[in-house]
N, C-alpha and C positions, 0 to 999 in steps of 0.2 A: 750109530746114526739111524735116525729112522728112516724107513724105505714109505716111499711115496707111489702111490698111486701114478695111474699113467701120465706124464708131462702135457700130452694136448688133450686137456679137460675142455668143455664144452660148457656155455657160459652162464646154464641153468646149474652145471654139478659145484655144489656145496650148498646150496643155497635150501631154506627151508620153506618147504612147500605145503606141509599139512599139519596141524595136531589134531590129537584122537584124545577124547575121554574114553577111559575103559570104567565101566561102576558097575554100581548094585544094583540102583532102581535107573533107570532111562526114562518113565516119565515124570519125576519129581523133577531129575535133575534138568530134562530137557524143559521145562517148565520153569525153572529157574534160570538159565542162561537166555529164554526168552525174555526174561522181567528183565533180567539184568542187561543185558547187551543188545537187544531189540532182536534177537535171528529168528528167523523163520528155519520151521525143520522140516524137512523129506524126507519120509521114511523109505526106502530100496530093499530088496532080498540082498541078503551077501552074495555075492558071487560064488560060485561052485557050493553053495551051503546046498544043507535038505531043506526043502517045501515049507517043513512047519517049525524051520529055526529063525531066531529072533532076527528081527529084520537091521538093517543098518540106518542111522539116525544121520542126514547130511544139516549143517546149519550152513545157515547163507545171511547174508545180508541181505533185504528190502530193496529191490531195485536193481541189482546187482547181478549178473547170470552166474551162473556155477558157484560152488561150497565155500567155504572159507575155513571149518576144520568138521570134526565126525564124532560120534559117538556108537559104541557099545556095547551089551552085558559082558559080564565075564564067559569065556567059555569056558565048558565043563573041565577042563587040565588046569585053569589057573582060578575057580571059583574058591576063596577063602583064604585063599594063599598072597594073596596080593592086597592090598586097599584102594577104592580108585583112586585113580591119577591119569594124568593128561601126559602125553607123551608127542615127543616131535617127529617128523618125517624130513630127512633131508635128501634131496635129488643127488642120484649119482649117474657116472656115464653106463657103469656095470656095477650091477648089485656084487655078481659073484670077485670080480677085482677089487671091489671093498673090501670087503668081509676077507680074502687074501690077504691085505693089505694091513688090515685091523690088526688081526692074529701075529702077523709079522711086526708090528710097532708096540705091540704086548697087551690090546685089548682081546678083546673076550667075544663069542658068539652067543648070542643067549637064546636065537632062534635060527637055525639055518636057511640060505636061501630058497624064495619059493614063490613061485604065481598066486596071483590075483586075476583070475579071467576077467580079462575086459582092463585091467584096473594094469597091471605093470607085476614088474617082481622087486618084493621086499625083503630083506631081513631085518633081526634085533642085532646090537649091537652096544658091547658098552665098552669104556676108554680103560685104560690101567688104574684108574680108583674103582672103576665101577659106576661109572655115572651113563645112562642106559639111554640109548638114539634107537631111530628106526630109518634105515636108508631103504630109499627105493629109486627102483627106473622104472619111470611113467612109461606105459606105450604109449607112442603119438597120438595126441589126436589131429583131425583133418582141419576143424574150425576150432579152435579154444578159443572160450568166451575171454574177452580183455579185464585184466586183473583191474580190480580196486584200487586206488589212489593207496599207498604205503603205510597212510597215516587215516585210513578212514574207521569211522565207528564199525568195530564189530570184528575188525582184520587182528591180524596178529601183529603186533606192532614191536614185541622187543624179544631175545631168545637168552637167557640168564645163565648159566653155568658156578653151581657151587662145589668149586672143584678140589681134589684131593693136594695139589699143589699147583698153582694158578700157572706158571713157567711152564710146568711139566705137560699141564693138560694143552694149553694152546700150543705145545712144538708136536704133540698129537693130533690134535685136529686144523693144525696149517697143514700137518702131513697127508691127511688123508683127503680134507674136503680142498685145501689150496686158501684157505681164510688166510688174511692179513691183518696187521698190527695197522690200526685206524690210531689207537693214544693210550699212554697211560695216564690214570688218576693216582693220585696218590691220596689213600683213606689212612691215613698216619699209623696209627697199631695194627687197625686193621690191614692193613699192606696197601696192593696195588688193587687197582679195578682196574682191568684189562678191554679193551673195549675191541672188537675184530669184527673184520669188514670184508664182504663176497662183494668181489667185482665192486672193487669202491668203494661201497657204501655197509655204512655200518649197520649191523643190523643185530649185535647183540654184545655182553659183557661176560665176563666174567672173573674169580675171585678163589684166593683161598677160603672153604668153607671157614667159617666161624666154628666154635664149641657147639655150639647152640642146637645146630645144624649137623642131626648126627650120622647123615652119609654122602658121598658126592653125586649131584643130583643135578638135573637141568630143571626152568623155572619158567613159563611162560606170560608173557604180557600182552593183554588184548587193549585194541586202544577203544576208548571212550570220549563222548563230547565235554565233560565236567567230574571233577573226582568223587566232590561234596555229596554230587546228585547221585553221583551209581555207587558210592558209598550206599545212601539211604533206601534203593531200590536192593540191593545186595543184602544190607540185613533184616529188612522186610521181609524180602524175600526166605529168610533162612538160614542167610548165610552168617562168617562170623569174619572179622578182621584179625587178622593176626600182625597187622604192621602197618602203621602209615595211619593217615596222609605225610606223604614228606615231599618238599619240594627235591628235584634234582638239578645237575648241574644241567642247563639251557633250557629253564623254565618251566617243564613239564611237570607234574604233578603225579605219586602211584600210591598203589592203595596193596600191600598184601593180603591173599584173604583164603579162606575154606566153603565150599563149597556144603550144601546140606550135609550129602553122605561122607565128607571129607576130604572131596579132591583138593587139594592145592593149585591155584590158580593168581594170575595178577592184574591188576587194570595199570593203565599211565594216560591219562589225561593230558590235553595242553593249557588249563587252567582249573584251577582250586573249584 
């Protein structure tokens, strides 16, 4: 049986709160999620960095107070070794009781826990196939600016899991984060699409990988006004579609796609 994290979770833990581009170039790319998604970027020092290291890239939405996800370079230990990619940040009540927690339900630690001055403490973490999260506990803040509507341009709007055995992986991460079975779909050969829901509401899916799809991975969705149209800015922009347009079931519209340098990223739309 898997061992679970502490019983009185608090009602932000599980829930995903940030993703991060890691890449090559930071201003192509941040250039390109401006065309594409409309964000605006702040650049900051990293926290506890040196003076003349690359600075941290926050995007935000127009209108909006505080980030909506982050960007990048590679640092010097993982330059070349890696390709970029956007990865998740899920809120927990204790970094170090996760990461406990993880190891004891038979994932992996890919980064030990560890401060962020100013920012919370994080670790890497990946599930029993290997499909690779970042959990953190935010330190409080006094005033946080009031989130985004769920569904607005620019936010994160869906969280995907191409998992190494779909069953396996959600009795893993109900374990660790407290997520719940919102419904199954059933995609006939392809199996089930598993849909799991923080406190309620659903906020992401997932699947046994396909062939195709050669390691278990998570997938993120940012939402968009029109599919058609950030299709057309997207590969103007540079970018390249690797899936879609497809409709989904409750009318939404998404678009797979690759970023210049090759991140893997997703849009979902609520009309064509």
């Amino acid at each position: 049986m898997l061992q679970t994290v502490s019983q009185a979770r608090s009602q932000t833990h599980g829930k995903f709160i940030w993703c991060e581009l890691m890449t090559s170039d930071t201003a192509a790319a941040g250039a390109f999620y401006r065309t594409v998604l409309g964000w605006e970027i702040t650049e900051m020092p990293m926290p506890g960095a040196a003076a003349d290291a690359p600075p941290y890239s926050v995007f935000g939405v127009p209108g909006e107070a505080g980030g909506v996800a982050g960007m990048m370079t590679f640092p010097p230990d993982l330059e070349g070794k890696l390709p970029p990619n956007w990865t998740g940040y899920v809120a927990v009540d204790d970094v170090d009781e996760t990461v406990r927690a993880v190891g004891a339900a038979g994932g992996r630690v890919q980064r030990p826990a560890q401060d962020i001055p100013e920012v919370g403490r994080f670790a890497v973490i990946a599930d029993p196939h290997g499909a690779v999260l970042c959990v953190m506990t935010p330190i409080p803040r006094e005033n946080p600016p009031a989130e985004p509507a769920p569904d607005a341009p620019g936010t994160l709007g869906w969280s995907e899991l191409y998992a190494g055995e779909v069953h396996e992986a959600f009795d893993f991460y109900a374990s660790i984060f407290g997520w719940t079975l919102d419904h199954d779909m059933d995609m006939g050969d392809m199996g089930i699409y598993r849909i799991f829901a923080h406190q309620s509401r659903a906020t992401g899916g997932m699947m046994t990988r396909p062939p195709e799809v050669p390691m278990a991975c998570w997938s993120y969705y940012f939402n968009t006004d029109a599919i058609d149209a950030a299709i057309a800015r997207l590969t103007t922009a540079g970018g390249s579609v690797v899936h879609g347009p497809m409709e989904v079931p409750g009318g939404s519209w998404i678009v797979q796609a690759t970023d210049p340098q090759g991140a893997h990223f997703a849009l979902v739309a609520p009309k064509r």
